[in-house]
C-alpha positions as CSV (number, residue, x, y, z in Angstrom):
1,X,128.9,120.4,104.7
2,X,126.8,123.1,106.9
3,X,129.6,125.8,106.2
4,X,128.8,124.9,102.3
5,X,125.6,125.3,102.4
6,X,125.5,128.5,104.7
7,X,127.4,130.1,102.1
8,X,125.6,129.2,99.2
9,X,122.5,131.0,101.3
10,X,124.5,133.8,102.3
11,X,125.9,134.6,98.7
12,X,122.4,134.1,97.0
13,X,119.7,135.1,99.6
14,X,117.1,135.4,97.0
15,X,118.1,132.0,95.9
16,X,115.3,129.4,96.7
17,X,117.3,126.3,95.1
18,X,120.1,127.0,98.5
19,X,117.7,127.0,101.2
20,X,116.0,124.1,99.7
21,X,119.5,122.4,99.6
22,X,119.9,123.0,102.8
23,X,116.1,122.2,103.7
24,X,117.2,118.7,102.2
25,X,120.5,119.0,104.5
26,X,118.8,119.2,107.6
27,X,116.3,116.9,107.4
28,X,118.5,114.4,106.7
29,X,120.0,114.8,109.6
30,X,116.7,114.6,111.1
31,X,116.8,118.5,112.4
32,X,113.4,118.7,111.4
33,X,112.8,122.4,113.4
34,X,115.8,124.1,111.2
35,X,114.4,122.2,107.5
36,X,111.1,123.8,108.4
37,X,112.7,126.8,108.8
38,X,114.4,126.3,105.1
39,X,111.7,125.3,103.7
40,X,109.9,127.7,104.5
41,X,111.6,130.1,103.0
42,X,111.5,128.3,99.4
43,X,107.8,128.6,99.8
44,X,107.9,132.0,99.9
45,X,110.7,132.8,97.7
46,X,109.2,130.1,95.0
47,X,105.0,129.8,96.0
48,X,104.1,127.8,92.8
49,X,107.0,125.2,93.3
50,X,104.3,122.1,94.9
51,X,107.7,120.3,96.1
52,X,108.0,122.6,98.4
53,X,105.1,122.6,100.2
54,X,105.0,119.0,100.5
55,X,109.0,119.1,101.8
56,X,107.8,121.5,104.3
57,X,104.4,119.1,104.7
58,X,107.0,116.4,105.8
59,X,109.4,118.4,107.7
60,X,106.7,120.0,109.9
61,X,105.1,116.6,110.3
62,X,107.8,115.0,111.9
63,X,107.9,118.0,114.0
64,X,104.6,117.1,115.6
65,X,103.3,120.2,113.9
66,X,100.4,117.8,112.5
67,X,98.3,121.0,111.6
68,X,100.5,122.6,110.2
69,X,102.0,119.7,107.6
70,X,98.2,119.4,106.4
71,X,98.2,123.1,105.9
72,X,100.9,122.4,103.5
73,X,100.2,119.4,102.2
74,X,96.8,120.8,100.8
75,X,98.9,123.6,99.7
76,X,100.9,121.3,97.3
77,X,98.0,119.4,96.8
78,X,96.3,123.0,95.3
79,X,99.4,123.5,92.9
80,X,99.9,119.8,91.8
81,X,97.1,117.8,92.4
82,X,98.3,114.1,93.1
83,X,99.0,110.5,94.8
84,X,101.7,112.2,97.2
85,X,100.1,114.8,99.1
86,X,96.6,113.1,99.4
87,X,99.0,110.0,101.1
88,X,100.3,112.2,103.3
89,X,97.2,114.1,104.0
90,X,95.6,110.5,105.8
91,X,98.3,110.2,108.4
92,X,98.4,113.7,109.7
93,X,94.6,113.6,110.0
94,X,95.0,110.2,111.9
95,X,97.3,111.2,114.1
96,X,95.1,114.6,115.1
97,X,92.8,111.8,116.1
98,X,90.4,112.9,113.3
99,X,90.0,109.4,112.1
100,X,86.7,110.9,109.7
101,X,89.2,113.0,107.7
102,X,91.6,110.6,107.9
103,X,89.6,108.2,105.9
104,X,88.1,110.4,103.3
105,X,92.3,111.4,102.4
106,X,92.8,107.6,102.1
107,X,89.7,107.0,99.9
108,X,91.1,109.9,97.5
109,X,94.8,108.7,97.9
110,X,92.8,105.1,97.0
111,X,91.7,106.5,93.7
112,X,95.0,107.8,93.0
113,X,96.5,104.8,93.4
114,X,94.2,101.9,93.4
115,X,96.9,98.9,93.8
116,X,99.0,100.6,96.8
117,X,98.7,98.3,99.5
118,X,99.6,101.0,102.3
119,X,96.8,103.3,101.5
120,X,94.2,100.6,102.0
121,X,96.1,99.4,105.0
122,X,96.0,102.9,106.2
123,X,92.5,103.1,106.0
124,X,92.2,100.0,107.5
125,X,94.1,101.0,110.4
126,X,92.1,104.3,110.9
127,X,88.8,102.2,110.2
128,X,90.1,99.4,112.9
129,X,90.6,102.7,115.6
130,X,87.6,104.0,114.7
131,X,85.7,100.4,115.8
132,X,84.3,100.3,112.3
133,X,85.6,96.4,112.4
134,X,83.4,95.2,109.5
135,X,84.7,98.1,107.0
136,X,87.9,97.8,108.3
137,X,88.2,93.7,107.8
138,X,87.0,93.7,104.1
139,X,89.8,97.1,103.6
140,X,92.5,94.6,105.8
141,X,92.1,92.0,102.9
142,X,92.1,94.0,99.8
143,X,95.8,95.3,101.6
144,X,97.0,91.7,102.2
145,X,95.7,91.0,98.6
146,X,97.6,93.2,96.8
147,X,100.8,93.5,99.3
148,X,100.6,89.5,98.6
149,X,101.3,90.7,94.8
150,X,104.6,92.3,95.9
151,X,105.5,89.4,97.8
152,X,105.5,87.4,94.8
153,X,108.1,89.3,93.4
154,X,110.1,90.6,95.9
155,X,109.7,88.0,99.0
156,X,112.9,89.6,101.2
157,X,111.5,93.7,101.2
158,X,111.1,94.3,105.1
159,X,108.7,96.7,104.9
160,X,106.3,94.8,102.8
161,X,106.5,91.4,105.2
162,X,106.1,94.4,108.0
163,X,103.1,95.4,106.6
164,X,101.7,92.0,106.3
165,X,102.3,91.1,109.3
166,X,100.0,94.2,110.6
167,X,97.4,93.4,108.2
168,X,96.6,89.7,109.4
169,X,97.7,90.3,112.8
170,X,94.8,92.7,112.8
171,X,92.2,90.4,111.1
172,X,93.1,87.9,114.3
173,X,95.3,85.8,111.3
174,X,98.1,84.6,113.8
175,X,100.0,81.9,112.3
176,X,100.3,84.2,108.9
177,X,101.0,87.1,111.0
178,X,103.3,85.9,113.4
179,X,105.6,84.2,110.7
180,X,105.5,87.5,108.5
181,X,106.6,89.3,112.0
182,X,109.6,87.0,111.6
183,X,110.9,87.7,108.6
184,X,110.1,90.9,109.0
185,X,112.3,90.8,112.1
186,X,115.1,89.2,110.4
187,X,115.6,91.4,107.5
188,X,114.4,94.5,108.7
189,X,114.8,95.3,112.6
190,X,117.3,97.8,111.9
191,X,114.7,99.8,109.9
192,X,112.9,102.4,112.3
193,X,109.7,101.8,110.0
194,X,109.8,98.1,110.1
195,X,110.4,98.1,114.1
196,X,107.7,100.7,114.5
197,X,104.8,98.1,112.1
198,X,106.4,95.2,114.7
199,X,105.2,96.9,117.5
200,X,102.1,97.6,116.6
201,X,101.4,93.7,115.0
202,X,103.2,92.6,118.7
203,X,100.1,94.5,120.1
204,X,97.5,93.2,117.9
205,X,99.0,90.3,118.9
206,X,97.9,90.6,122.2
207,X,102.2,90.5,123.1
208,X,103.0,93.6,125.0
209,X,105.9,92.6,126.8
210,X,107.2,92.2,123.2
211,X,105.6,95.0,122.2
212,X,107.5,97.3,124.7
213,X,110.9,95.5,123.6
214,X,110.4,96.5,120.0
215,X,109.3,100.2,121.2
216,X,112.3,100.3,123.3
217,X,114.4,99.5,120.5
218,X,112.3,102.4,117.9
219,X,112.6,105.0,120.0
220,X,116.3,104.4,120.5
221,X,116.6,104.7,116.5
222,X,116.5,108.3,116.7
223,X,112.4,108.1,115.2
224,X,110.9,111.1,116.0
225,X,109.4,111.2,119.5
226,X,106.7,113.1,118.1
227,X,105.2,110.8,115.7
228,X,105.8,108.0,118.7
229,X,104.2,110.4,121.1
230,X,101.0,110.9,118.4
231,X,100.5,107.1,117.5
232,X,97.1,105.5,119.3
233,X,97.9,102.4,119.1
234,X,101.3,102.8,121.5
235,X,99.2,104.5,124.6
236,X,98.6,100.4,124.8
237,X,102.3,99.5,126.0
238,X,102.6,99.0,129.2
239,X,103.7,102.1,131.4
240,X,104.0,104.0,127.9
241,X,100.6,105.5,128.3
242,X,101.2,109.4,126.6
């Protein structure tokens, strides 16, 4: 509990394991402003421990405080040089509407991890937004290639079929896409992630009424307004214009 963890803090201030237990605390309950706080404090109390940066990357990110999670992220990035950070370094660049960034994070996150579907469909995505249709096309297949892999073994996983869905719904592919939004749908609509990758494949789509369903439904999921507030692609919905 709270009182648990306010004590361990209290009874070992210069402890950085308790505030990043209760870092962890918080941002599971999605008090994202109180983990930054937390984390924080492990960061200076423990400034060579890489985890913490990229906790307080992710806790400030969902804040809004896009800036300020890059600032970290680079951070852990600096310590423990990795797949992780570089990820998460794309998306906070994206969402700053710095879409050059964006892509060079995703092309180092790529060499990282060569065979992760989600960083080329990231890059794809910021590629697509960027009108760089070519580039982002050839990026949209290497994604539905290698998510297509995953598929094989796992056929059910919601965010994979999400993902899929995006990817062809964004290279005009409707038949694929729209029975990939299905599935998706059906095992996965309780998932904020998987509701928030319907809504943007309902857009590609060219479905906004849809779209705004599914949006309704995501931001009634507790997602961070934030993150809903930063996306591009949502300023599409229909009287949802941020």
């Amino acid at each position: 509990s709270l009182r648990e963890f306010n004590l361990a803090v209290e009874s070992q201030p210069g402890y950085w394991r308790a505030f990043n237990a209760r870092g962890v605390f918080y941002y599971q309950l999605g008090d994202y402003a109180n983990a930054v706080d937390n984390f924080t404090r492990v960061t200076i109390l423990n400034p060579e421990n890489s985890s913490a940066f990229s906790n307080l990357g992710t806790a400030k990110y969902f804040t809004g405080d896009f800036g300020g999670a890059i600032e970290a992220w680079e951070q852990s990035q600096a310590l423990s040089p990795g797949r992780e950070a570089l990820s998460n370094l794309g998306p906070g660049s994206y969402y700053l509407r710095d879409s050059d960034m964006a892509q060079v994070m995703y092309k180092k996150a790529i060499e990282a991890a060569p065979n992760d579907h989600r960083v080329w469909g990231n890059l794809a995505d910021t590629q697509r937004m960027a009108n760089l249709g070519t580039t982002a096309a050839e990026n949209y297949r290497r994604a539905i290639d290698l998510a297509m892999e995953e598929h094989a073994i796992n056929d059910s996983d919601p965010m994979n079929l999400s993902r899929l869905a995006v990817y062809h719904a964004a290279l005009e592919n409707r038949e694929p896409a729209m029975e990939f939004l299905s599935q998706a749908r059906e095992s996965g609509a309780d998932n904020p992630f998987v509701l928030y990758d319907i809504v943007i494949a309902c857009l590609l789509l060219d479905s906004p009424s849809e779209a705004s369903d599914f949006y309704r439904e995501l931001a009634n999921s507790g997602f961070p307004k934030s993150i809903l507030d930063a996306e591009p692609m949502f300023e599409a919905l229909p009287g949802m214009a941020n």
